[in-house]
Backbone as JSON Lines, residues from 0, in Angstrom:
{"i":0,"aa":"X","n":[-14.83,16.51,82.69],"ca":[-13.62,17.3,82.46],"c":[-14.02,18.77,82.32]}
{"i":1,"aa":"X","n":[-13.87,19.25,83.44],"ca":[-14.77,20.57,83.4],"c":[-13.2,22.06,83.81]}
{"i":2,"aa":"X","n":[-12.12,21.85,83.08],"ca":[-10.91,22.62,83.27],"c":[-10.95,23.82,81.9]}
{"i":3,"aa":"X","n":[-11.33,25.02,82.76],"ca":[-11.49,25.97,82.12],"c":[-10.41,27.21,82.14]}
{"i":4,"aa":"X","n":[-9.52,26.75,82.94],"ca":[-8.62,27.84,83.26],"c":[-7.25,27.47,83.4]}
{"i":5,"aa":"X","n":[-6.0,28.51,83.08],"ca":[-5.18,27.89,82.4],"c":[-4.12,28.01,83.57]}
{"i":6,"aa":"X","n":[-4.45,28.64,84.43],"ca":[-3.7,28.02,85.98],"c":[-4.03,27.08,86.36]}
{"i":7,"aa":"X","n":[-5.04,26.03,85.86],"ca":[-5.73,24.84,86.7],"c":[-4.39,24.08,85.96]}
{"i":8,"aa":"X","n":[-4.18,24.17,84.68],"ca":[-3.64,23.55,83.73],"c":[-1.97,23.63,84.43]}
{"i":9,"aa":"X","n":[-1.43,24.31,84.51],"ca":[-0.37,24.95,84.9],"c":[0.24,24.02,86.27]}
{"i":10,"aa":"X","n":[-0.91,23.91,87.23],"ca":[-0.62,23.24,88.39],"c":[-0.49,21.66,88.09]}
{"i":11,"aa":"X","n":[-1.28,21.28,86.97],"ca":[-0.36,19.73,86.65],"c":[0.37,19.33,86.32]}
{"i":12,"aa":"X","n":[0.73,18.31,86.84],"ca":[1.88,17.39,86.4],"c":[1.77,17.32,84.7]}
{"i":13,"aa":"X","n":[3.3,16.62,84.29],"ca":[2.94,16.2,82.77],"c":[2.21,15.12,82.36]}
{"i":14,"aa":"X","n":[2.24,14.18,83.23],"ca":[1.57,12.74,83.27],"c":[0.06,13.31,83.07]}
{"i":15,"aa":"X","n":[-0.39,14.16,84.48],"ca":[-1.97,14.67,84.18],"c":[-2.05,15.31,83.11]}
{"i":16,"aa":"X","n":[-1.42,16.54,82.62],"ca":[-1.84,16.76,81.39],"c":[-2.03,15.96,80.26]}
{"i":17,"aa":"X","n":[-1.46,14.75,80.14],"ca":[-1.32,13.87,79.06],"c":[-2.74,13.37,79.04]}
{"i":18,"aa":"X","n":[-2.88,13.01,80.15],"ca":[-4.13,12.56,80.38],"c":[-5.5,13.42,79.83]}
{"i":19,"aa":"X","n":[-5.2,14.33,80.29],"ca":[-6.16,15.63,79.95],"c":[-6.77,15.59,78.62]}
{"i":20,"aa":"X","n":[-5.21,15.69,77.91],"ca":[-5.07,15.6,76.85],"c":[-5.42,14.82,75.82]}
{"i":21,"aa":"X","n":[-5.47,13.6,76.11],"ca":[-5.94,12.6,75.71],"c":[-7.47,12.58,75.53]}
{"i":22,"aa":"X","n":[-7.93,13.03,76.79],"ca":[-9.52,13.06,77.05],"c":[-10.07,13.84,75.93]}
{"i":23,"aa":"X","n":[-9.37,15.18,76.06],"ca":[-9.8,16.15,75.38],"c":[-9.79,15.81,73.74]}
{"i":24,"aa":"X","n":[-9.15,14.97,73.32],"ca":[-8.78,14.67,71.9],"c":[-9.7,13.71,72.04]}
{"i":25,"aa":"X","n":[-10.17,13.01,72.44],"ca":[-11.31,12.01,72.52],"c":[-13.04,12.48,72.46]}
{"i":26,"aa":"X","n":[-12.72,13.59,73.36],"ca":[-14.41,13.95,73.19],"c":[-14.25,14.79,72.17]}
{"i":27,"aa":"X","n":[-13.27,15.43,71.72],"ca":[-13.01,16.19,70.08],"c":[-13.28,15.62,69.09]}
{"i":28,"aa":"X","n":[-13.23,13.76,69.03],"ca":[-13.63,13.18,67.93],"c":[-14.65,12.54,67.85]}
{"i":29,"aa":"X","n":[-15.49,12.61,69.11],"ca":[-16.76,12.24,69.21],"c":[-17.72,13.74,68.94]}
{"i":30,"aa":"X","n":[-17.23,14.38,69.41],"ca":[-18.22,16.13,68.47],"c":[-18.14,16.28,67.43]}
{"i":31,"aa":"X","n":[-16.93,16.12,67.18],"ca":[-17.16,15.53,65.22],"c":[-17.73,14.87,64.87]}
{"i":32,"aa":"X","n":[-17.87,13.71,64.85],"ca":[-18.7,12.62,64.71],"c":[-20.34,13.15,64.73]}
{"i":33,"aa":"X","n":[-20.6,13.79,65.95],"ca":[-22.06,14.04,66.27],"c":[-22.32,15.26,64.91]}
{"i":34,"aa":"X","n":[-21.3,16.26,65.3],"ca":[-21.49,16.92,63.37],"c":[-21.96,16.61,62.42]}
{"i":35,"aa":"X","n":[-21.12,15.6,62.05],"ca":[-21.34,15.01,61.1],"c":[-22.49,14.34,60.37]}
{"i":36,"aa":"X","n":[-22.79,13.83,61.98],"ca":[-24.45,13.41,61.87],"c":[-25.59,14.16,62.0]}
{"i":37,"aa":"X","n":[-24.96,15.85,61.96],"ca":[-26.21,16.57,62.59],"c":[-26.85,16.21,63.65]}
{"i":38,"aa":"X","n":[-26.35,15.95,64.43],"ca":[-27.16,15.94,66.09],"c":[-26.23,16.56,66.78]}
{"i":39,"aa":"X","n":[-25.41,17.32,67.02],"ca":[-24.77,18.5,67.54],"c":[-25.27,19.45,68.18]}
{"i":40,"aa":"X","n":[-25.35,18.86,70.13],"ca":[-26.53,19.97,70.87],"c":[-25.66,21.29,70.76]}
{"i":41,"aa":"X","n":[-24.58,21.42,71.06],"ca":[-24.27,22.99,70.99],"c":[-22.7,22.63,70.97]}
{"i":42,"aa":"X","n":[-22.59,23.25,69.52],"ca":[-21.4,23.72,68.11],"c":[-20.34,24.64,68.99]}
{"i":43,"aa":"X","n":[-20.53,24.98,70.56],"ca":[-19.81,25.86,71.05],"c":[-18.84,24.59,71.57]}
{"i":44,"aa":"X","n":[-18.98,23.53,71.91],"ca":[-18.16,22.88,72.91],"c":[-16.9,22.05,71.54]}
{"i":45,"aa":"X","n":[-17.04,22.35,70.35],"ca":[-16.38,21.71,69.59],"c":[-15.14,23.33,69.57]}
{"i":46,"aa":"X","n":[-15.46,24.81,69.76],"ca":[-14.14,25.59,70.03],"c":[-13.81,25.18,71.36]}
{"i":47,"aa":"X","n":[-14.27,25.02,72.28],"ca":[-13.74,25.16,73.75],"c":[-12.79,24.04,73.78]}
{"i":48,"aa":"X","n":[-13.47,22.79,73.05],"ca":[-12.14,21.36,73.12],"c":[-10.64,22.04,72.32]}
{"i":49,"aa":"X","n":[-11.42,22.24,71.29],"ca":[-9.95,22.82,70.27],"c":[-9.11,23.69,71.01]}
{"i":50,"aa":"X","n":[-9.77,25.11,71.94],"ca":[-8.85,26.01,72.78],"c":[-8.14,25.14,74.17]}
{"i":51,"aa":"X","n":[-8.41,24.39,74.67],"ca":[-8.31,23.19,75.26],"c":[-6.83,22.47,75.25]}
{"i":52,"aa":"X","n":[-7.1,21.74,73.82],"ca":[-6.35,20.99,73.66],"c":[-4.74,21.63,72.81]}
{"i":53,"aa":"X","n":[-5.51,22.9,72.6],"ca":[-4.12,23.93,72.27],"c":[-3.31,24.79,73.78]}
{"i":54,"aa":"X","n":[-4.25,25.24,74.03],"ca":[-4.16,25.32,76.17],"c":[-3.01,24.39,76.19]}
{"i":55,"aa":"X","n":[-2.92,23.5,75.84],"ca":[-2.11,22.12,76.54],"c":[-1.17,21.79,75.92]}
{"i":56,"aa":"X","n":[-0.99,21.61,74.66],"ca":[0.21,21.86,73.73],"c":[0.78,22.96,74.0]}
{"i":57,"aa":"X","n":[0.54,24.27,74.06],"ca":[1.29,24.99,74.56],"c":[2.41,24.89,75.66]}
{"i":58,"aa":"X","n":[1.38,24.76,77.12],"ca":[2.04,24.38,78.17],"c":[3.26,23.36,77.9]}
{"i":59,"aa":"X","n":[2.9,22.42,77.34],"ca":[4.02,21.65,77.01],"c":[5.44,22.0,76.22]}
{"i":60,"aa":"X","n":[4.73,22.11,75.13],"ca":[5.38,23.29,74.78],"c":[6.78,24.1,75.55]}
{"i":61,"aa":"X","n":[5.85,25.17,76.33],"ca":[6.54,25.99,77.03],"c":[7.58,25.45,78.27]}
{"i":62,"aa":"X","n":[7.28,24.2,78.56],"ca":[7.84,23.08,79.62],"c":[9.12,22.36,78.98]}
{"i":63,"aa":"X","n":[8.74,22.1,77.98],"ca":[10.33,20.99,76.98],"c":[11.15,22.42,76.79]}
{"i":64,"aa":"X","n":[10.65,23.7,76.54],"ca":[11.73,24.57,76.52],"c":[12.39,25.44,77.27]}
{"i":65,"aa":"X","n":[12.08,24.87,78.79],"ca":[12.59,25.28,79.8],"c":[13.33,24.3,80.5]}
{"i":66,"aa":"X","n":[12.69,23.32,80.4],"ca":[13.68,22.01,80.92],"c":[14.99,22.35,79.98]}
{"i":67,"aa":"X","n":[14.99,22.47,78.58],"ca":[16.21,22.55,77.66],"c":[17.27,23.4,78.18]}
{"i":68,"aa":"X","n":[16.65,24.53,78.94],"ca":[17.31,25.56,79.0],"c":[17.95,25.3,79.94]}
């Protein structure tokens, strides 16, 4: 899952983002986990999931309040 940019994000469907989304909340609780245990190769990929998985709530977000409209 290598989606770094927020036009990549933009061009999916809601179904794919869910998906995304999902992923992303998944390897978020496995970097925790590795935290936790101190074996954490690099403490950077635990912001990039979090900006990520906010990336995506947003979009959504911004999608239920345009459909409304």
């Amino acid at each position: 899952m290598k989606i770094t940019k927020t036009s990549e994000l933009r061009d999916m469907s809601t179904e794919q983002l869910e998906i995304v989304l999902r992923e992303a909340k998944d390897t978020l609780f496995r970097l925790r986990l590795q935290a936790r245990m101190e074996r954490l190769d690099s403490p950077s990929e635990l912001k990039k999931n979090k900006r990520l998985i906010a990336r995506i709530l947003t979009l959504k977000s911004l999608r239920s309040k345009n459909a409304k409209t």
